[in-house]
GULORO-840771 format. One record per residue: residue in one letter; x, y, z of N, C-alpha, C in turn. Coordinates in steps of 0.02 Angstrom, whole numbers, plus 32768, in hexadecimal, padded with zeros to 4 digits. Layout:
aXYZXYZXYZ...
END
This chain:
x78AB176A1D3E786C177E1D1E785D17501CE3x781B173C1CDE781117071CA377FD17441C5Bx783C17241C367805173A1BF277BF172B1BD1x77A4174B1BE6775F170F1BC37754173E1B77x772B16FC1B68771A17081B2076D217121B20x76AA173B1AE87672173D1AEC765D17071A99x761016EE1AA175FF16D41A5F7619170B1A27x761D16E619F2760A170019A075D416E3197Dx75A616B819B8758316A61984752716CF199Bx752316C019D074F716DB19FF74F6171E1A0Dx7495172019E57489177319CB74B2178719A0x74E71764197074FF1781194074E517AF190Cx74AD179218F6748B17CC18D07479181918EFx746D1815193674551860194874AA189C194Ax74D2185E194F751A188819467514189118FFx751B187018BB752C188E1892750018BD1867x74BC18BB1875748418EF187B748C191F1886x7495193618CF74A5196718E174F8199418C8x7520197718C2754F198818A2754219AB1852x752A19781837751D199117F074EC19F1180Ax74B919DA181A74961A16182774B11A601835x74D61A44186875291A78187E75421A94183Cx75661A6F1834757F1A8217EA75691AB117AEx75251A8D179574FE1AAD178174F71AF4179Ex74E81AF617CE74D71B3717F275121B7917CAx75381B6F17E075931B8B17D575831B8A178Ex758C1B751752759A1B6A171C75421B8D1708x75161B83172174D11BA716F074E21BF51707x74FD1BF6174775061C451748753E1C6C174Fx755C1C451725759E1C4F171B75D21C791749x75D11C46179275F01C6B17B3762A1C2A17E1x765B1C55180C768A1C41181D76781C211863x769B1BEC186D76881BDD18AE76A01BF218E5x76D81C2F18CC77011C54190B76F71C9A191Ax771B1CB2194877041CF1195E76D51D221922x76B11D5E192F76B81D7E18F876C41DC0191Ex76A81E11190476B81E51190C76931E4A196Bx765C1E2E196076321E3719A976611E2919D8x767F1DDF19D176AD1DCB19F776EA1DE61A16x77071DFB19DF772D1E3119E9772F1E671A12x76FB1E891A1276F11EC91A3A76D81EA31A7Bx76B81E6E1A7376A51E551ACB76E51E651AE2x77161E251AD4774D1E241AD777691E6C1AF1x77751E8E1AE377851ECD1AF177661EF11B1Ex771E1EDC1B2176F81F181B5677101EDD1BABx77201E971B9977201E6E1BE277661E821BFDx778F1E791BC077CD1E971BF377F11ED11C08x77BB1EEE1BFD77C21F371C00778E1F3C1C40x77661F0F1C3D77291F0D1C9A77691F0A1CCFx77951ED41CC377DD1EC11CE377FC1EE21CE2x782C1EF21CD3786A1F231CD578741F6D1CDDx781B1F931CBB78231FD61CB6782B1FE61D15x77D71FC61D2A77EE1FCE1D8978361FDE1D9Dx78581FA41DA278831FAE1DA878C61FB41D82x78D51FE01D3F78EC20231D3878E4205C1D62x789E205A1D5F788820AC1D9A788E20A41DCDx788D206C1DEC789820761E3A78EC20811E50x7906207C1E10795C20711E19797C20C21DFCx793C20D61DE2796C211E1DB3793A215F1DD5x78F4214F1E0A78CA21911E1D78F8219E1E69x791121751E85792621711ED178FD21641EFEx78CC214C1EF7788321391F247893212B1F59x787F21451F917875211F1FC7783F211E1FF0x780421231FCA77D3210D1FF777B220CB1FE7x77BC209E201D77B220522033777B203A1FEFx7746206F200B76FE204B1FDA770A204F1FA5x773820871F8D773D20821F3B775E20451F35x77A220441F4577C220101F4477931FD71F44x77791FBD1F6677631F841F78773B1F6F1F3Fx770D1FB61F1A76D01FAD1EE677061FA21EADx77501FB71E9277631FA71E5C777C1F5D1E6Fx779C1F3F1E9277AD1F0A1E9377741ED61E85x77351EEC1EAD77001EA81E9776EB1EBE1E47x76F31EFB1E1876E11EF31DDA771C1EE11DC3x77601ECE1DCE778C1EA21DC077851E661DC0x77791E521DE377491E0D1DF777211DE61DD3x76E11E301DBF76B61E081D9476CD1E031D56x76F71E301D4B771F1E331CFD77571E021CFBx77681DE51D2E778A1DB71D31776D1D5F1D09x773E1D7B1D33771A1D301D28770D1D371CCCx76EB1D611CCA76D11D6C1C8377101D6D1C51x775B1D7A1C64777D1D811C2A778B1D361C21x77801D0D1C5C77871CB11C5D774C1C9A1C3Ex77041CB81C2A76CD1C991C1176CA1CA61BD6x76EA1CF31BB176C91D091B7F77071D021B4Cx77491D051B70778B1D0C1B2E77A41CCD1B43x77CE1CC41B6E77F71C9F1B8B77D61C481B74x779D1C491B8A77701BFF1B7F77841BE31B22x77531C191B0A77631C091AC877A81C0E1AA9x77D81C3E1AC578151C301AA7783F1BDF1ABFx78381BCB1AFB78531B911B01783F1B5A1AEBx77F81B5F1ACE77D61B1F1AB577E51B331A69x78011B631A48781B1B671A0877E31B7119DEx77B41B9419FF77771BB519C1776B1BE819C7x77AD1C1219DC77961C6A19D777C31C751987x77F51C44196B78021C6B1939780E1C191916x781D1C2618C278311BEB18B1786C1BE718B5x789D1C1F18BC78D51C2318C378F71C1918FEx792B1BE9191279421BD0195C796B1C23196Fx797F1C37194A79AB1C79196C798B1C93198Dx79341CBB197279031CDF198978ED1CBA19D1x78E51C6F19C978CC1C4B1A1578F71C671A46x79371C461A2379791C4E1A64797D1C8D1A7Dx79691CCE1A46796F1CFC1A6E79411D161AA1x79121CFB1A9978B71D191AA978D81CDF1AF6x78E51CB81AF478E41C8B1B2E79151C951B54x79431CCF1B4179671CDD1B7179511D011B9Cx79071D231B9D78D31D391BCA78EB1D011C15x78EE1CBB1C0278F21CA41C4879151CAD1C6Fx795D1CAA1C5E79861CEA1C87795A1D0F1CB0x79471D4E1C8879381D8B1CAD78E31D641CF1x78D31D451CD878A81D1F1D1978BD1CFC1D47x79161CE61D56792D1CAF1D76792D1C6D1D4Bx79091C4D1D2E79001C181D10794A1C031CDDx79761BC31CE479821BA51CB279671B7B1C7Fx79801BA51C4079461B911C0A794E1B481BE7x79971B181BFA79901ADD1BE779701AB81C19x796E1ADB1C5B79501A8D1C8179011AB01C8Cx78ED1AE11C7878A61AF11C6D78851AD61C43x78AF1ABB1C09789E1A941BDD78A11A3D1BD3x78D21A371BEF78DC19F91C12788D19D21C37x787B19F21C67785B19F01C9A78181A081C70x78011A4B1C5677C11A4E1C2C77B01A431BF8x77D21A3F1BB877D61A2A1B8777CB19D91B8Fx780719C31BA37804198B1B9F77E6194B1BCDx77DE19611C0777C519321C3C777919351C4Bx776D19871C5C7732198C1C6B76FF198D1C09x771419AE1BE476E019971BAE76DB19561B8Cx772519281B85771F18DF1B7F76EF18C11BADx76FD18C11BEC76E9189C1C1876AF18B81C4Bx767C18DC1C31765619011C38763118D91C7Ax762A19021CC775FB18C81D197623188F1D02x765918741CFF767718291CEF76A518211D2Dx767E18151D8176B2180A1D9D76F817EC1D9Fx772F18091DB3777618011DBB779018231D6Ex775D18311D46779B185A1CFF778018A21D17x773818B01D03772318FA1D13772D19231D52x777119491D4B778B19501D877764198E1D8Fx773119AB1D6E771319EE1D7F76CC19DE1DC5x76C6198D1DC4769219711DFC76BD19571E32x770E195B1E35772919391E52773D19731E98x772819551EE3774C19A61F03778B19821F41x77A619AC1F5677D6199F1F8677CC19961FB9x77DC19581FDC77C119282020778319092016x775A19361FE0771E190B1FE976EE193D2013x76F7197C200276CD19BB202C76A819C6200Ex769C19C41FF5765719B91FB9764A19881F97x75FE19731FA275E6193B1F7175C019471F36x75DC19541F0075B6195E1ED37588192A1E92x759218DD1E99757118AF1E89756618721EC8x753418531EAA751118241EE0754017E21EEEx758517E51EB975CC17C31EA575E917B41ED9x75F117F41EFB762F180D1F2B761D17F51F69x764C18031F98764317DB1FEE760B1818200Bx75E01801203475CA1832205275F6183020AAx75F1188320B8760C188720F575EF18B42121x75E418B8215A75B018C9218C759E19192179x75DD1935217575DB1977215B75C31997211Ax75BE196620F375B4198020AC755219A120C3x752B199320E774DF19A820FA74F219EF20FAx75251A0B210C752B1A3D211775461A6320BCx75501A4F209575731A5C206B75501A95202Fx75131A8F203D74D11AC1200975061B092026x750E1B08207075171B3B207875521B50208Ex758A1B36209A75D11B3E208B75FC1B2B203Cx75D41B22200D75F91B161FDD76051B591FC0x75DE1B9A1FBC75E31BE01FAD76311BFE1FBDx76471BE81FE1767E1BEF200576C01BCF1FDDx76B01B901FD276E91B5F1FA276E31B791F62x76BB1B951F5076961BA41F1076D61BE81F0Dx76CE1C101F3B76EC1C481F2C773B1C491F33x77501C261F4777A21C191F5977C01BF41F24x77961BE21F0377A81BB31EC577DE1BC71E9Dx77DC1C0F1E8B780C1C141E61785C1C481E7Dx78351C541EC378941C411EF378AC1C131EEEx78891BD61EDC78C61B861ECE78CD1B911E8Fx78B81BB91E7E78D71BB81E2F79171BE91E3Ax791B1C081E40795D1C531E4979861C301E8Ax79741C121EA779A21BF31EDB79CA1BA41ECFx79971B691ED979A91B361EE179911AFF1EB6x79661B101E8A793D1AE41E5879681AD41E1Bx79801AEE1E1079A91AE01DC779EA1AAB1DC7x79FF1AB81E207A531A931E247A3D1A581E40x79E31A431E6B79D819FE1E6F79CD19E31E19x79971A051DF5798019E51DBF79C719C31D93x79D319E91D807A2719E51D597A4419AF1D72x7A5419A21DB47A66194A1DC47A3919091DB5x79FA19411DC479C218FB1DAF79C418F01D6Bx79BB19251D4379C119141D017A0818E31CE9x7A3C19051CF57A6D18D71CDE7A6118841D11x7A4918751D3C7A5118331D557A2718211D23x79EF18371CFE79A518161CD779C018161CBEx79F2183E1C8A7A1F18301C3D79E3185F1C22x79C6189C1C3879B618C61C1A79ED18F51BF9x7A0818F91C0A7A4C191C1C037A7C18E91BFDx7A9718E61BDB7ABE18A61BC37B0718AB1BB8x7B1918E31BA17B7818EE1B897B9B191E1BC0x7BBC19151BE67BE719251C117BEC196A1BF9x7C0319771BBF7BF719D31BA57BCC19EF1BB4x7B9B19D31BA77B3619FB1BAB7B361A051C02x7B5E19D01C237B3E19D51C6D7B671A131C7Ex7BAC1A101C6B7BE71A3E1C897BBA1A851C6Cx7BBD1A971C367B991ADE1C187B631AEB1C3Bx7B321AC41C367AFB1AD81C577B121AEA1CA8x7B2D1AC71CB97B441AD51D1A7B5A1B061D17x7B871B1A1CF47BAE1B661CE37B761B981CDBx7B4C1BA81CA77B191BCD1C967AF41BCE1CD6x7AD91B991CFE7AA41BAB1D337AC61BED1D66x7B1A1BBF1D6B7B431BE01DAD7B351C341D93x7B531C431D4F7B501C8B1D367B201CAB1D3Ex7AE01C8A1D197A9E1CA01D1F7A821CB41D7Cx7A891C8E1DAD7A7E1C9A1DD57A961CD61DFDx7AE31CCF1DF07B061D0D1E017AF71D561DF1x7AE51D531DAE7ACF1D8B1D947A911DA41DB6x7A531D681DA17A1F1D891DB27A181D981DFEx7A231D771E2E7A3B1D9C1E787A511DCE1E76x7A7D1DE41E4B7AB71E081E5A7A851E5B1E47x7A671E441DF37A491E711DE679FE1E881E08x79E41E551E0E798D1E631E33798E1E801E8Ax79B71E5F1EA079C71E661EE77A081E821F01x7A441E851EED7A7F1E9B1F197A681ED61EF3x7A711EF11EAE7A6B1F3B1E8C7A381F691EB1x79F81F691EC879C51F821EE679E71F951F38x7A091F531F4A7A201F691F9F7A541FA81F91x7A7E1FA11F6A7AAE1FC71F687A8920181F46x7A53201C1F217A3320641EFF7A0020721F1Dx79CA20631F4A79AC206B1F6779AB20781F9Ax799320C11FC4798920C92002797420A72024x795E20732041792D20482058797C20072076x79691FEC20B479981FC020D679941F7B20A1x79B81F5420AB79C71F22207D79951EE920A4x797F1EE320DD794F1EB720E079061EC920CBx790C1F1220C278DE1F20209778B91F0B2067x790A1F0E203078FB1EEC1FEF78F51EB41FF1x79161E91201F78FF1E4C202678AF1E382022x78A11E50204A78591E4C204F78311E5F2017x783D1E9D1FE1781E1E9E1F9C78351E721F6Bx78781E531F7678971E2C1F3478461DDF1F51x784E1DC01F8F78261D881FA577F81DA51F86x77D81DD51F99777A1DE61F8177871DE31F35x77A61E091F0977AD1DFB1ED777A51DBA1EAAx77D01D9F1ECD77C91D491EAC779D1D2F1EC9x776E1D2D1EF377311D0B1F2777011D391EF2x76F01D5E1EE176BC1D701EAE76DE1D411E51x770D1D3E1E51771F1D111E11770B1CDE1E20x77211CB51E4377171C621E5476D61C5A1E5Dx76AF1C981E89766C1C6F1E9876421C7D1E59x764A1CAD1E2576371CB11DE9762F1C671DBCx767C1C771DA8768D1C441D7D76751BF51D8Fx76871BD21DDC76591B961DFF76211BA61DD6x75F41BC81DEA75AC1BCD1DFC75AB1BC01DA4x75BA1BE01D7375BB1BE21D2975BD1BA01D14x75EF1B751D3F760A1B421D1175DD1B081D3Cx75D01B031D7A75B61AC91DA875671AD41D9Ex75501AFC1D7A75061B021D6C75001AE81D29x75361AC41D0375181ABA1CC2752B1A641CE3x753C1A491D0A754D1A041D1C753919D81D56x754219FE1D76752F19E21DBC74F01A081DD0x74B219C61DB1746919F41D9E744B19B01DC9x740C19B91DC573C8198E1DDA73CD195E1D9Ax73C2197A1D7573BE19561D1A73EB19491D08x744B19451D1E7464191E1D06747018E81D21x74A018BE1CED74B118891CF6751718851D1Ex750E18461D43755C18411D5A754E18021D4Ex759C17EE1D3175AE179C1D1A75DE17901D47x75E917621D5A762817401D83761D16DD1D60x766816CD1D53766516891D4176B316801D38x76C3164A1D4E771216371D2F771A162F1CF2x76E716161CC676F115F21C74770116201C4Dx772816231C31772916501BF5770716771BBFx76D9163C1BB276B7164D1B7B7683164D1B9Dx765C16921B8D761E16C31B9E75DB16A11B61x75AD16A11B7D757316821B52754E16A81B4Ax756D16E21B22754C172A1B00757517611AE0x755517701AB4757B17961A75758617D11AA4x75C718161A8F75E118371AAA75AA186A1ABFx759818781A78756518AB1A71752418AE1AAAx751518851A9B74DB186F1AD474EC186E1B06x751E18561B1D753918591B717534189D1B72x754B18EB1B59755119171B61750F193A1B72x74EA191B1B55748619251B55747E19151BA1x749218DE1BBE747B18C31BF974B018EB1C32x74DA18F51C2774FB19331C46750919741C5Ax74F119921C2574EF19D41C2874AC1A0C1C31x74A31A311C3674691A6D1C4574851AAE1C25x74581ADA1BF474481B151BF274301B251C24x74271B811C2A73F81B9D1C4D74101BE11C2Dx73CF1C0A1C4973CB1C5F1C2673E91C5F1BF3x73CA1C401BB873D21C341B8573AB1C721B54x737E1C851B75735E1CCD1B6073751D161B67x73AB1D0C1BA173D31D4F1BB173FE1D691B91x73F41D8A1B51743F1D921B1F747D1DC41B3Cx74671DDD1B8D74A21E021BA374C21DD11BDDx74941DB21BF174BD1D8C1C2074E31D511BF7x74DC1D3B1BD574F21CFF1B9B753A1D351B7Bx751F1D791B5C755A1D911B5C75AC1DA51B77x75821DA41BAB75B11DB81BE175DA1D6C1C04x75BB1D2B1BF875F11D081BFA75E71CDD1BE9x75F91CF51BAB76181CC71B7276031C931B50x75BA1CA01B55757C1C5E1B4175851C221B51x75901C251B9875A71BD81BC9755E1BE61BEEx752F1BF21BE974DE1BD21BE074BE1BB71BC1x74E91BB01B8874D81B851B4675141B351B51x75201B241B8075481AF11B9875551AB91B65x750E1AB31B5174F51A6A1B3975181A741ADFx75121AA21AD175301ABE1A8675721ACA1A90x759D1ADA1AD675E41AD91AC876011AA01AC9x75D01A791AF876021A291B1675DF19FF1AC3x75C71A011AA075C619F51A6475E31A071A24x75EB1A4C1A3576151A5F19F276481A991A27x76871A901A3076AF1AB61A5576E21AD71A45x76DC1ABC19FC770A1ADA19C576E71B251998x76A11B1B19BB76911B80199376841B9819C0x76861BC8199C769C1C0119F5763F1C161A0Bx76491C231A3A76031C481A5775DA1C5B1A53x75FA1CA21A0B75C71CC21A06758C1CA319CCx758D1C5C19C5755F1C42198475321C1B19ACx75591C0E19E7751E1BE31A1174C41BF51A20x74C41C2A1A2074691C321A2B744E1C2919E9x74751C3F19B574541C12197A74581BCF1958x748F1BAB197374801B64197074711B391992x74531B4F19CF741E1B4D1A1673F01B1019F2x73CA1B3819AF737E1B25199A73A01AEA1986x73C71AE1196173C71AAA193A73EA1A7B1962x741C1A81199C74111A5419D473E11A211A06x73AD1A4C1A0673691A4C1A20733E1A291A0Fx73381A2019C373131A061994732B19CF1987x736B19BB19797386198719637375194719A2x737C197B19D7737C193F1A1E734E193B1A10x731219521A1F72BB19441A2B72C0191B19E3x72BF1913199C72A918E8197C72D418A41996x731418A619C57334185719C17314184C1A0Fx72D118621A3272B718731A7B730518721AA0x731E18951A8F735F18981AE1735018CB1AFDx737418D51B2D735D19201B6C739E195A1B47x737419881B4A738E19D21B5373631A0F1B83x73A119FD1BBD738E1A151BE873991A661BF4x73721A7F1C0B73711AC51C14735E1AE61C58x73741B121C6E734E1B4A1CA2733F1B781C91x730F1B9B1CB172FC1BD61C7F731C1C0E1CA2x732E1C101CE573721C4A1CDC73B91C361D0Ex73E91C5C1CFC74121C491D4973FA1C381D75x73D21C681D9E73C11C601DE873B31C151DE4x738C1C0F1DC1734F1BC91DC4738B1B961DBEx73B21B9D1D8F73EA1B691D96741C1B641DDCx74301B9C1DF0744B1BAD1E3174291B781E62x73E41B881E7173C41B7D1EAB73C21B251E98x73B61B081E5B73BC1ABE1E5A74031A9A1E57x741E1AD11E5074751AB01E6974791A9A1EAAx74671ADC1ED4744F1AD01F1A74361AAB1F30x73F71A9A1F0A73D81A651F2273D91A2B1F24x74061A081EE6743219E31EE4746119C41F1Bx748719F71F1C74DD19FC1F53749B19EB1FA1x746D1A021FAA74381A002000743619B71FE4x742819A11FC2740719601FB3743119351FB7x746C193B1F9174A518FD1FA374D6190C1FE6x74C919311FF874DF1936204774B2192C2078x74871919207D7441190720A2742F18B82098x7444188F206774321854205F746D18342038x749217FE205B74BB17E2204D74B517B8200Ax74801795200F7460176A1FDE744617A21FAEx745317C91F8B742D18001F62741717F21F27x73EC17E11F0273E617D41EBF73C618021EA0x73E117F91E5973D218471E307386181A1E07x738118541E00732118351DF1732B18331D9B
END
């Protein structure tokens, strides 16, 4: 993977502009840039969407299918949401100023399947550095090549078909996470020298093996063994379960990137001929930016363009430093792009993914 570098000199002013303004913001209203009381209780009401389900389905004796089936998919959605609304900001280290409070808030990833160093590895560091930057942004990058998500990538006969089998990849997503995603990444990382000291690789390999064990052990073997219901049963609610997470969380995160209006870079050279900040402008998308319950509910990752800029405050400040995002671009004319709700972003993802699977030669307008 190439390190590339971005300018320091190009658009420099709209970076330290906007920064100052930031600042300002925090300091005229004298507030913190980390969690506060709101946060908190989100925090509490998401993983409590997760876990309470199933508490009750493990302590009422249920056995009727549909119930079953209806708590597992609000597991699901509470799944996804305890990865958008706690888990996000605790690993990016702006739910508290204090590292104890992160580490503990981020041990949420656990309870989702997720290992939280190579979640970070991989989002923190690859996909917000290297924001559409084919071969680093491994969040545009897919396996075999079953999806094309920039005009970069190889096209292959099948991808025409892809608007409407990607719903599908979308939702399995985070079975490679609880299964097989963590013990490929972890080699990849250590061959990149992301991981670098023979200790960090050994611990972390240890932690995944544990972590995995557990959470199988607890989400899925515990339910076969307390539940009336046959064990291919549960099989079948633990899959639906995570197929409502994954296709959540996808759809959350591939609608702020892989847009009509952004941009994808591919180049061998190192050095990028544009300031960071700005690349993030030409990359990223809001949408339902007006919905203060849907924005609530996960984790003000519709405000994209304000986290992949400032990723160090947590969430809940984002719809108010929206404006002064907004403003700052339009006086330096750069794009801040927006949708005006999910759906609308949904359907041009789509339209997108029809588009670069339909024309080999695809160019983004």
């Amino acid at each position: 993977m190439v390190h590339y570098k971005f300018s320091k000199h190009i658009n420099k002013e709209f970076a330290q502009i906007l920064r100052s303004r930031i600042n300002d913001y925090f300091k005229e209203n004298q507030l913190s840039r980390n969690a506060n009381s709101h946060m908190i209780g989100k925090s509490i009401f998401v993983l409590a969407l997760y876990l309470a389900p199933f508490v009750f389905m493990l302590s009422a004796t249920i056995s009727s299918i549909g119930i079953l089936f209806g708590l597992w998919i609000i597991m699901g959605i509470g799944k996804a949401f305890v990865g958008t609304a706690v888990m996000h900001d605790a690993l990016h280290g702006s739910y508290s100023k204090k590292k104890s409070i992160n580490m503990l808030m981020g041990f949420s990833a656990f309870a989702v399947g997720a290992n939280p160093k190579i979640w970070q590895i991989q989002h923190n560091v690859l996909h917000h550095t290297y924001t559409n930057i084919e071969h680093a942004d491994e969040d545009i990058v897919t396996p075999s090549y079953l999806l094309r998500f920039t005009p970069n990538q190889p096209h292959k006969w099948f991808h025409k078909y892809q608007h409407i089998y990607a719903g599908f990849f979308y939702g399995i997503s985070t079975l490679t996470w609880i299964t097989i995603k963590d013990f490929i990444k972890i080699f990849e990382y250590r061959g990149e020298g992301l991981i670098k000291s023979k200790k960090d690789f050994s611990k972390t390999f240890t932690i995944i093996i544990i972590q995995k064990i557990f959470y199988l052990g607890f989400f899925l073997v515990l339910p076969m063994v307390l539940l009336p219901v046959a064990p291919w049963m549960i099989v079948i609610m633990f899959v639906t379960m995570h197929f409502v997470t994954g296709l959540l969380l996808t759809l959350i995160f591939q609608t702020a990137h892989v847009m009509p209006s952004s941009e994808f870079l591919m180049q061998e050279e190192e050095d990028i001929e544009e300031n960071w900040w700005v690349h993030q402008l030409h990359t990223t998308t809001n949408y339902a930016t007006s919905s203060r319950l849907f924005s609530w509910m996960i984790g003000g990752l519709n405000f994209q363009i304000e986290h992949h800029l400032f990723p160090n405050i947590c969430h809940v400040h984002y719809p108010k430093i929206a404006s002064i995002v907004k403003n700052t671009a339009a006086e330096f004319n750069l794009p801040y792009n927006v949708q005006k709700s999910f759906r609308s972003a949904v359907v041009q993802h789509f339209n997108l993914l029809h588009a670069l699977g339909r024309q080999a030669n695809f160019k983004m307008v």
